[in-house]
Jmol script that loads the backbone (N, CA, C; Angstrom):
load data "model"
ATOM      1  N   UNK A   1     114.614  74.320  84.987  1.00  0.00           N
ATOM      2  CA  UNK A   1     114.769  75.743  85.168  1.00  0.00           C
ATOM      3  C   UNK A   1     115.450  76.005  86.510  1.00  0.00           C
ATOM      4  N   UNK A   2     116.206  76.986  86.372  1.00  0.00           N
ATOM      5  CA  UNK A   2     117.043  77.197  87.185  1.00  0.00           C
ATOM      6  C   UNK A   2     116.348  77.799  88.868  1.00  0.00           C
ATOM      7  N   UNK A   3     116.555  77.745  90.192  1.00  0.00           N
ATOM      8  CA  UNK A   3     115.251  78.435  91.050  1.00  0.00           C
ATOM      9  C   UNK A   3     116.147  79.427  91.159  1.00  0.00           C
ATOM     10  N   UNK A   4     115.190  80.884  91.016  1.00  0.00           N
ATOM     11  CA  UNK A   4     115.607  82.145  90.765  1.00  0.00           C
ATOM     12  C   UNK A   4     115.698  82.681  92.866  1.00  0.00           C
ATOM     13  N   UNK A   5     116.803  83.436  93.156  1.00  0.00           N
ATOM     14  CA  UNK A   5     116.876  84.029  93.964  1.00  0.00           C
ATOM     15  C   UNK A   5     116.194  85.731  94.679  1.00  0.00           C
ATOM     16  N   UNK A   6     115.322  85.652  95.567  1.00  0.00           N
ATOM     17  CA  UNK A   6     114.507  86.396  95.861  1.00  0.00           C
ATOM     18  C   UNK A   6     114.509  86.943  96.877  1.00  0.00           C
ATOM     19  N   UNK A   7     114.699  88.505  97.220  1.00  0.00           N
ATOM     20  CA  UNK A   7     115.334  89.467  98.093  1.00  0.00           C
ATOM     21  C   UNK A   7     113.979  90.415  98.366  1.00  0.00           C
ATOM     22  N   UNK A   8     113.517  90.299  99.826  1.00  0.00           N
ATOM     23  CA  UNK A   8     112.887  91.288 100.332  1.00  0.00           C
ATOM     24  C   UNK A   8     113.615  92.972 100.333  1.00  0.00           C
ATOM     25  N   UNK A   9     112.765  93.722  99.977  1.00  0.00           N
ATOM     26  CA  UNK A   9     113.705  95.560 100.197  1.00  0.00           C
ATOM     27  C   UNK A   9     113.291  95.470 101.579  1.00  0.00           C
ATOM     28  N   UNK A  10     113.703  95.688 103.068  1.00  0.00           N
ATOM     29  CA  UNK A  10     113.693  96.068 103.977  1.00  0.00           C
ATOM     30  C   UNK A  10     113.022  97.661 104.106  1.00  0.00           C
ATOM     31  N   UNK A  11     112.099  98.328 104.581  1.00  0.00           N
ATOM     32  CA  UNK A  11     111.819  99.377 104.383  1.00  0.00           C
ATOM     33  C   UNK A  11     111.069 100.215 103.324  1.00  0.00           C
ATOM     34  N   UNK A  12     111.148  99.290 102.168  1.00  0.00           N
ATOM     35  CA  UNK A  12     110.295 100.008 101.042  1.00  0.00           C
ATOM     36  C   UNK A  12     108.962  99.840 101.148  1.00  0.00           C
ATOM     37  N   UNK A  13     108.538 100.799 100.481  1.00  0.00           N
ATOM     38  CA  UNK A  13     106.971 101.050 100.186  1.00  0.00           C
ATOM     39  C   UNK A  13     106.528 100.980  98.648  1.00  0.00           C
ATOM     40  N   UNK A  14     105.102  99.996  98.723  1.00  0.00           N
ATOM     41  CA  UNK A  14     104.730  99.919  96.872  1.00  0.00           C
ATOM     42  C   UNK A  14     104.138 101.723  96.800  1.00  0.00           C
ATOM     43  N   UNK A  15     104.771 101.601  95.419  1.00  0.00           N
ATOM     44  CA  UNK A  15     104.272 102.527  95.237  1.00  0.00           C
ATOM     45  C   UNK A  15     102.937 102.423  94.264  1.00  0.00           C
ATOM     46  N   UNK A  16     102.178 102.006  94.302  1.00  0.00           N
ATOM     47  CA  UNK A  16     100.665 101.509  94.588  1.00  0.00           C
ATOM     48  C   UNK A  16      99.965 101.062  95.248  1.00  0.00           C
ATOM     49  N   UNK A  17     100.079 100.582  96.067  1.00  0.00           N
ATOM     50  CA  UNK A  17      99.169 100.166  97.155  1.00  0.00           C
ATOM     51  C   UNK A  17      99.815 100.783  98.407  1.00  0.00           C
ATOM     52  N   UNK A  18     100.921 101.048  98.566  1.00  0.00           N
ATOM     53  CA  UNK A  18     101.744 101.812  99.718  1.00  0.00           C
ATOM     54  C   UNK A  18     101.867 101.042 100.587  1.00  0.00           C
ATOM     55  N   UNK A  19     101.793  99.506 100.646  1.00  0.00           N
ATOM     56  CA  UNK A  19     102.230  98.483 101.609  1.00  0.00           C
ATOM     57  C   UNK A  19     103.499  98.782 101.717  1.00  0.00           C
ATOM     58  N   UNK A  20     104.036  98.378 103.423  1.00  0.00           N
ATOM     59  CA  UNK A  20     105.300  98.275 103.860  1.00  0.00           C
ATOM     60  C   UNK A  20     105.745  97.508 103.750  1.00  0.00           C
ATOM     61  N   UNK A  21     107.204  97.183 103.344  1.00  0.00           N
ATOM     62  CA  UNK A  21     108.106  95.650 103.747  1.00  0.00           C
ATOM     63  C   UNK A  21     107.416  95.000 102.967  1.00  0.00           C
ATOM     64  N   UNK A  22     106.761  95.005 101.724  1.00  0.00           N
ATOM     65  CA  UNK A  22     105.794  94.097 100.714  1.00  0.00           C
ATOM     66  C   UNK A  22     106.941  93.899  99.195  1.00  0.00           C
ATOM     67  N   UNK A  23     107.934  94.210  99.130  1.00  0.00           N
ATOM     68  CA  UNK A  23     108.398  94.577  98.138  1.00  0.00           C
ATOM     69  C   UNK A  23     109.814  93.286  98.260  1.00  0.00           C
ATOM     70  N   UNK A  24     109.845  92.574  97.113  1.00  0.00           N
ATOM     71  CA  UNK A  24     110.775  91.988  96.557  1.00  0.00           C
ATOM     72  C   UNK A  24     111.612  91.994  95.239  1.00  0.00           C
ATOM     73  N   UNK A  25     112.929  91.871  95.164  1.00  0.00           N
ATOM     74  CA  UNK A  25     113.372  91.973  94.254  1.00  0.00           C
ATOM     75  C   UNK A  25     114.212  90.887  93.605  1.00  0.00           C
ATOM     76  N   UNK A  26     114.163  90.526  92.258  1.00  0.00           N
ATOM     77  CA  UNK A  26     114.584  89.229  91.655  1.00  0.00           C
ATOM     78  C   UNK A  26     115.510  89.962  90.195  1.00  0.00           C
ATOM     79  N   UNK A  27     116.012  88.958  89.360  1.00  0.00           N
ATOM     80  CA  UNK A  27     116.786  88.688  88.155  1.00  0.00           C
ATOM     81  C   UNK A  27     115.783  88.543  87.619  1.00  0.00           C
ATOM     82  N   UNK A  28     115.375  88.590  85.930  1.00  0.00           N
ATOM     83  CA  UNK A  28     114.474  87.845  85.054  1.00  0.00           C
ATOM     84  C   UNK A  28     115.072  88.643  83.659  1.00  0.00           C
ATOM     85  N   UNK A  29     115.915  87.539  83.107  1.00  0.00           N
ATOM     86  CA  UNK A  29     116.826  88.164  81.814  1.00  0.00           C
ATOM     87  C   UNK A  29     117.752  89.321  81.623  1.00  0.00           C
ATOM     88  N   UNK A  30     118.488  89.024  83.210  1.00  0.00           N
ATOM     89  CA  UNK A  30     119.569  89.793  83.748  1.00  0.00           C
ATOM     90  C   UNK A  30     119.063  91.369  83.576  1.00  0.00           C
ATOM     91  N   UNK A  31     117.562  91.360  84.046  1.00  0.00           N
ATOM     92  CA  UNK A  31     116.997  92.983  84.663  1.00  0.00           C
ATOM     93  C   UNK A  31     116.638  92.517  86.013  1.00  0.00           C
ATOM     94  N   UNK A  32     117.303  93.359  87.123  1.00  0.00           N
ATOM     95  CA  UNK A  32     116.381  93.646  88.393  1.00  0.00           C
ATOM     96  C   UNK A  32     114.948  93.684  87.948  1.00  0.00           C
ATOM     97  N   UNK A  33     114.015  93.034  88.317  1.00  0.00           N
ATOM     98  CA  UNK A  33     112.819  93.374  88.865  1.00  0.00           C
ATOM     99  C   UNK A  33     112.294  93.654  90.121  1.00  0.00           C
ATOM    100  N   UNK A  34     111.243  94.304  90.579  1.00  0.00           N
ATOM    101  CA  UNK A  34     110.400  94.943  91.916  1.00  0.00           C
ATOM    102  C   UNK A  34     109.079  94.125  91.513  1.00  0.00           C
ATOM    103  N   UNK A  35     108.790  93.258  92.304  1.00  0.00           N
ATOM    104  CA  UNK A  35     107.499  93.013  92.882  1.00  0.00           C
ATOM    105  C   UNK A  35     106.688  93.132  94.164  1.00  0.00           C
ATOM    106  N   UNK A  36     105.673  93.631  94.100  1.00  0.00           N
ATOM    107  CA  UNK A  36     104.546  93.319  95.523  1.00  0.00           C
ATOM    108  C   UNK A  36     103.754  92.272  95.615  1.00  0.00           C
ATOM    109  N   UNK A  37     104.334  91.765  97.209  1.00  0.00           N
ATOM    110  CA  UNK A  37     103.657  90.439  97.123  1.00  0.00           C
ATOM    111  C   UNK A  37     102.448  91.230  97.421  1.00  0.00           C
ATOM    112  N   UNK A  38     101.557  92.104  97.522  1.00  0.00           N
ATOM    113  CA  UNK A  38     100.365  92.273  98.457  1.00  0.00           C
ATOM    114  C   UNK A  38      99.670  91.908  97.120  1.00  0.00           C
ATOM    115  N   UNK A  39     100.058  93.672  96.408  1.00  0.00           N
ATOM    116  CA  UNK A  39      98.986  93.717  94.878  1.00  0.00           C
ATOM    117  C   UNK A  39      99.413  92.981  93.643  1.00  0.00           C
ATOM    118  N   UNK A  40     100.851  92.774  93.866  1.00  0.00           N
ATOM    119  CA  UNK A  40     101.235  92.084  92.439  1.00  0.00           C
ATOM    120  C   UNK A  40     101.888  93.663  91.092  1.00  0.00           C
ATOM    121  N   UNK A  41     101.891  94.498  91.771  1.00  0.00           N
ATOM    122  CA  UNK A  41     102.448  95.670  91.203  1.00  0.00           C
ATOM    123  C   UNK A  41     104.202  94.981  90.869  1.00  0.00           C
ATOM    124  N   UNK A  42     104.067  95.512  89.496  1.00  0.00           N
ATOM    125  CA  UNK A  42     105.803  94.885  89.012  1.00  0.00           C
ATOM    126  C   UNK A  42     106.531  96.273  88.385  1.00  0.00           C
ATOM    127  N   UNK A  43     107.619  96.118  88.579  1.00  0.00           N
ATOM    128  CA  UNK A  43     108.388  97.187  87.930  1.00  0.00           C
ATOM    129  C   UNK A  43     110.039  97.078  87.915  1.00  0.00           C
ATOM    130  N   UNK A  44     110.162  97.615  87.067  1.00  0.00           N
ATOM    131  CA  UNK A  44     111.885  97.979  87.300  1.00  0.00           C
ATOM    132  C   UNK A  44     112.920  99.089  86.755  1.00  0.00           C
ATOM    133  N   UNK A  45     114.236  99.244  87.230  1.00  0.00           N
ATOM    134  CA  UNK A  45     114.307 100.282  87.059  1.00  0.00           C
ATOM    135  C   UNK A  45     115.634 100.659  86.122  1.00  0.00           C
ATOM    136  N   UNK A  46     115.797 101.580  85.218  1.00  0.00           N
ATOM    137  CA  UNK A  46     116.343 101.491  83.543  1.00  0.00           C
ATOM    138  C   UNK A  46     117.726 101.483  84.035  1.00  0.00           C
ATOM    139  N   UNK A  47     118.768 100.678  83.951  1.00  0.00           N
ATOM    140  CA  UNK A  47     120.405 101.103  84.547  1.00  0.00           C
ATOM    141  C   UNK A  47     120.880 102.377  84.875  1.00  0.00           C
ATOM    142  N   UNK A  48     120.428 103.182  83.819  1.00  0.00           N
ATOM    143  CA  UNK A  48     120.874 104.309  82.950  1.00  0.00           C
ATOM    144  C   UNK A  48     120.230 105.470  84.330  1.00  0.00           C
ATOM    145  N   UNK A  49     118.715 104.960  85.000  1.00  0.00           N
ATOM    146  CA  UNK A  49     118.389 105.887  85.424  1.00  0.00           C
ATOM    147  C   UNK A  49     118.834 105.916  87.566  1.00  0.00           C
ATOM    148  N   UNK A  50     119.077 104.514  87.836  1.00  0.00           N
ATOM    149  CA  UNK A  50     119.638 104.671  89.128  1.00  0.00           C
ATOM    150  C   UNK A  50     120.936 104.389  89.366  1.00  0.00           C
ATOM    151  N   UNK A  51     121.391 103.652  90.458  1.00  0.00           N
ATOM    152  CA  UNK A  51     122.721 103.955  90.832  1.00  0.00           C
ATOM    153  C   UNK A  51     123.738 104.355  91.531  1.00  0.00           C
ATOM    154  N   UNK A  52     124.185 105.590  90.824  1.00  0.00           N
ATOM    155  CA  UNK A  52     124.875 106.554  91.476  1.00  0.00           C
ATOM    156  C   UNK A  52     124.358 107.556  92.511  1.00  0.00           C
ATOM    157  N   UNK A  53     125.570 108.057  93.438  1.00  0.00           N
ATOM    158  CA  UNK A  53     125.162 109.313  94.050  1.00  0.00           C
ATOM    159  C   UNK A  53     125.479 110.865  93.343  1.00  0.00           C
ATOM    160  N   UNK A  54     124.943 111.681  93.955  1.00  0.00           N
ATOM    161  CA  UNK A  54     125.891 112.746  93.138  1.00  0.00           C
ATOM    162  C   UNK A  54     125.809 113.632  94.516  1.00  0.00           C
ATOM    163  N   UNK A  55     126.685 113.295  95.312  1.00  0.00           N
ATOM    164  CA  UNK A  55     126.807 114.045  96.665  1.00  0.00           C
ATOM    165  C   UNK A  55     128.442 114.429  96.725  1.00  0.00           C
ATOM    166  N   UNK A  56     129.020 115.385  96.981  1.00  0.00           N
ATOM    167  CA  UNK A  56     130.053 116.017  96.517  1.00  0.00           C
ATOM    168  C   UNK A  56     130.960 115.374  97.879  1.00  0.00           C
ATOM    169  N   UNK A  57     130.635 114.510  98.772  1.00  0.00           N
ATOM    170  CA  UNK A  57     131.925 113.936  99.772  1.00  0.00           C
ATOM    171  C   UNK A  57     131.486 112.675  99.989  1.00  0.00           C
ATOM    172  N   UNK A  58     130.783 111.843  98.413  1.00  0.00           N
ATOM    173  CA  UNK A  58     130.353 110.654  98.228  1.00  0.00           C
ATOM    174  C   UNK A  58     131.456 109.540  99.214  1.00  0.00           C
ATOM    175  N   UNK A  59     132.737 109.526  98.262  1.00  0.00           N
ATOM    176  CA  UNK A  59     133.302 108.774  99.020  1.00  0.00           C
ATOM    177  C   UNK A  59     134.495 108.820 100.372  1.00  0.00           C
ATOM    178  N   UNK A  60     134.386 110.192 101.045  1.00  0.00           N
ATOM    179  CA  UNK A  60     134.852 110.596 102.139  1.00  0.00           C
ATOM    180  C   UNK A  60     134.031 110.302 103.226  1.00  0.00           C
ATOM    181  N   UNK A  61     135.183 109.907 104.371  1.00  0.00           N
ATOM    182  CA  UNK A  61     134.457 109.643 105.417  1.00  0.00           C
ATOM    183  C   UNK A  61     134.030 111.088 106.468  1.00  0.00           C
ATOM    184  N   UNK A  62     135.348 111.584 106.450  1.00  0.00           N
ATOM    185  CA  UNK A  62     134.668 112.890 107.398  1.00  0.00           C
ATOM    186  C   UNK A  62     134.826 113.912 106.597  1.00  0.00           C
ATOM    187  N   UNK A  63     134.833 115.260 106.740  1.00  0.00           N
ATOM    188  CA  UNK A  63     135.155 116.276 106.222  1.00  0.00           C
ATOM    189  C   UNK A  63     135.240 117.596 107.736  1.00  0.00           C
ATOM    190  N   UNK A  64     136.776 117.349 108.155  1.00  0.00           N
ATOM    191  CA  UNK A  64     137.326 118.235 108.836  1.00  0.00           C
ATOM    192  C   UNK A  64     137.065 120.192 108.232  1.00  0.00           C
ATOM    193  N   UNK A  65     136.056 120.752 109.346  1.00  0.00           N
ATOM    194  CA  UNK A  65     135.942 122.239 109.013  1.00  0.00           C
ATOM    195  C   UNK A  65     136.508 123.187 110.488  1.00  0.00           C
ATOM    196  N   UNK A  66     137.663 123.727 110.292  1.00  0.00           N
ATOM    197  CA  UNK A  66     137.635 124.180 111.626  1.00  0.00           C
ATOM    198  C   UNK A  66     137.284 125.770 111.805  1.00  0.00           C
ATOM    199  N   UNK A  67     137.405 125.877 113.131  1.00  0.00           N
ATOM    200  CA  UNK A  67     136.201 127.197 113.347  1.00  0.00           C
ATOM    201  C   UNK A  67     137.302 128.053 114.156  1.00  0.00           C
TER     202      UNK A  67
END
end "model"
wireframe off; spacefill off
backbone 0.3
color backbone group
């Protein structure tokens, strides 16, 4: 078996136990998964539902307004 590659989230919080910096994320049948190492809380999240932004100067760097 192949050894699967395993990525701490910097900054996240479980959202069950609310540990900090507890949260890793892996591949398992080409789905992201979320695990906590504290509680063991697993999850992941549907393609369909993250992602994108929807911020209207997504990919601009400044936005010149003069006064």
């Amino acid at each position: 078996m192949a050894r699967q590659k395993k990525r701490f989230i910097a900054g996240a919080t479980c959202p069950k136990c609310k540990a900090m910096d507890t949260l890793m994320l892996f591949l398992e049948n080409d789905v992201e998964q979320v695990e906590c190492v504290e509680c063991k809380h697993r999850f992941s999240e549907p393609k369909e539902q993250g992602g994108g932004s929807q911020r209207q100067f997504d990919q601009v760097i400044g936005v010149f307004k003069p006064e």
